[in-house]
N, C-alpha and C positions, 0 to 999 in steps of 0.2 A: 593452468592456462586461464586467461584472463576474459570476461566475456566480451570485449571488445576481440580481442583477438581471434576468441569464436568466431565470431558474429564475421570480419576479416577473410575467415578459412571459408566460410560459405557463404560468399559473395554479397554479403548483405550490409547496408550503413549502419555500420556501430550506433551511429547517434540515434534513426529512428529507428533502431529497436530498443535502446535502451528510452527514450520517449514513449512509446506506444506500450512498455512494462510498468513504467511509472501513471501514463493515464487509466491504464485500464489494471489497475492491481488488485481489486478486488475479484476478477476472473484468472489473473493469475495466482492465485492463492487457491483457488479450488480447481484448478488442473495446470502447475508448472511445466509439466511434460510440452504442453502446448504452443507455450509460449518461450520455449527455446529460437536461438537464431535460425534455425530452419526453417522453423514451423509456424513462426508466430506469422507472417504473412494469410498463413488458414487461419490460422485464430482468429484474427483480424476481420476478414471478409464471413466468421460465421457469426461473429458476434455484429456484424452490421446488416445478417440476413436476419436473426435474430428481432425477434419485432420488442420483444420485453427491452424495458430497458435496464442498466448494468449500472451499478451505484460503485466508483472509485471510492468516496469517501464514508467513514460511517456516518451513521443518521444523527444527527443531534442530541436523541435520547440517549444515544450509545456512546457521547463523550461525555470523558470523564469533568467533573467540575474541576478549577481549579482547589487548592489544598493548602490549609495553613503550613508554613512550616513544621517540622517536627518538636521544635524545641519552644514553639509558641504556641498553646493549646488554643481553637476557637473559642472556650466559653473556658471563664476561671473555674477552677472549682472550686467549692465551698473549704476555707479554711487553707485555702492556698496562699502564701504570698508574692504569686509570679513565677516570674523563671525560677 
């Protein structure tokens, strides 16, 4: 079963639940239980009594850089001739 179709079975808009799991994914990551089509309407109203606030995306220091290819090394190494 499909989570729209969930979402469908217990009377809730597929679309904003599957919206309100993509904004807020970082709380859905530390308790999915919650943010089922059921329930995520609680989630919802505790995370906006909640006065801290909730970080969707990670922090900058937390993304990765991007990365040379594999088969293109960043720095030659010595007595290499390239690829």
């Amino acid at each position: 079963m499909s989570l729209i179709h969930t979402a469908e079975l217990h009377q809730v808009e597929p679309f904003n639940d599957l919206v309100a799991l993509l904004r807020h994914a970082a709380a859905v990551a530390l308790d999915p239980p919650a943010w089922m089509p059921w329930n995520y309407t609680t989630a919802l109203a505790r995370l906006s009594a909640d006065p801290a606030p909730h970080r969707t995306d990670p922090a900058p220091s937390a993304r990765r850089a991007p990365t040379a290819p594999c088969h293109a090394p960043a720095q030659p190494r010595r007595g290499a001739g390239g690829c």
